[in-house]
C-alpha positions in Angstrom: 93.5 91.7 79.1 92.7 93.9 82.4 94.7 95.3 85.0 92.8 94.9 88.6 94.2 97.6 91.2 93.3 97.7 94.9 94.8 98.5 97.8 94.0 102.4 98.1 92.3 103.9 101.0 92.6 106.8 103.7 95.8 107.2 105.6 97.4 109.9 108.2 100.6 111.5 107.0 103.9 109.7 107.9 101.9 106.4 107.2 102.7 103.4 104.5 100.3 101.7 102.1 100.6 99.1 99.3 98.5 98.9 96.3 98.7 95.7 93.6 97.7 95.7 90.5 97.2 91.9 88.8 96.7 91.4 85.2 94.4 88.8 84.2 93.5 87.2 80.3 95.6 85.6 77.6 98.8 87.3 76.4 102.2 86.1 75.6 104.4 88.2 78.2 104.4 92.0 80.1 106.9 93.9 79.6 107.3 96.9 81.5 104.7 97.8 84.1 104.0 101.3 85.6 102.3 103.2 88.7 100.8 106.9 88.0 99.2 109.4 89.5 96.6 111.9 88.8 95.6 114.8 91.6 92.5 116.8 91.2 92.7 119.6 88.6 96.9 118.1 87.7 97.9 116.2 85.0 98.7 112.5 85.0 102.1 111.4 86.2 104.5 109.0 86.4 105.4 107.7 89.9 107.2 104.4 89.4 108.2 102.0 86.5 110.0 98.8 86.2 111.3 96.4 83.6 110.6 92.8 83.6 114.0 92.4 84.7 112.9 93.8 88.0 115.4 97.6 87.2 112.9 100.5 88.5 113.0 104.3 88.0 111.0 107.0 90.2 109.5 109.9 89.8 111.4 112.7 91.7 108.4 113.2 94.4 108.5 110.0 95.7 112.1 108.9 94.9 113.5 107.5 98.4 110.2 106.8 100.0 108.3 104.8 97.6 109.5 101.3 96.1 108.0 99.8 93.1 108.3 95.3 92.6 106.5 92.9 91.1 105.9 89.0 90.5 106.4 88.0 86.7 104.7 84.4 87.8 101.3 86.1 89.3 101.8 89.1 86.7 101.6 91.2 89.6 103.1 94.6 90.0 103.1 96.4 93.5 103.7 99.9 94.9 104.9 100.0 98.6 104.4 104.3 99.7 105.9 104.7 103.1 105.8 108.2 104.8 102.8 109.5 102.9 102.5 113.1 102.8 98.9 114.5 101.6 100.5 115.9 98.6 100.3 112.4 97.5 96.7 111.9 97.5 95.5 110.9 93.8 94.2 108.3 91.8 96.9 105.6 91.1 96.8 103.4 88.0 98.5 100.6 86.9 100.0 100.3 83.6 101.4 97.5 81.4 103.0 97.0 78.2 101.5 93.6 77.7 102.4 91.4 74.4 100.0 89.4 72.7 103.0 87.7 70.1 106.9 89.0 70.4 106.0 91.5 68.4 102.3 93.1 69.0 102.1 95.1 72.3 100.1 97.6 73.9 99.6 99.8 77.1 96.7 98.9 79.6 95.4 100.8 82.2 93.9 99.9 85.3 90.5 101.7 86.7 92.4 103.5 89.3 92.7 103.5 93.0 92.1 105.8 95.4 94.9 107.3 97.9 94.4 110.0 100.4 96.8 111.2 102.9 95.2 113.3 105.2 95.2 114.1 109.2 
């Protein structure tokens, strides 16, 4: 199973971006799938996450400005920033708790994308 990111790129403050992230491979279902960030020389953390249900929690940072969806039919999760400020420039991965039987799940990782807010 692999998770495919892209979307990243360069961007001036106050502007939106979407990144994707699509699972590919054999697996029974996904459970819950994830954004996070990591900044230069700061520790990995959580942006977004969401339930297969579609119910989504933030990270306080981007609460209010970023919104997290995604397709169970194209195992596709999303990540929609609007009014990017540069202390959001980082790598963003993808995550997913992906099933192989009902009961025999893991976490995957993406390779990461790149996001830089900057003027």
């Amino acid at each position: 199973v692999q998770l495919q990111a892209s979307g990243g790129g360069l961007v001036q403050p106050g502007e939106s971006l979407g990144l994707s992230c699509a699972a590919s491979g054999s697996f029974y279902n996904i459970r819950s799938m994830a954004w996070y960030r990591q900044a230069p020389a700061k520790q990995r953390e959580l942006v977004a996450t969401i339930t297969a249900g579609g119910s989504a929690k933030y990270g306080n940072s981007v609460e209010g400005r970023f919104t997290i969806s995604r397709n169970n039919a194209k195992n596709t999760v999303y990540l929609q920033m609007n009014s990017l400020v540069p202390e959001d420039t980082a790598v963003y991965y993808c995550n997913a708790n992906v099933y192989e039987d009902m009961w025999t799940g893991r976490a995957i990782w993406g390779q990461g994308t790149l996001v830089t807010v900057s003027s």
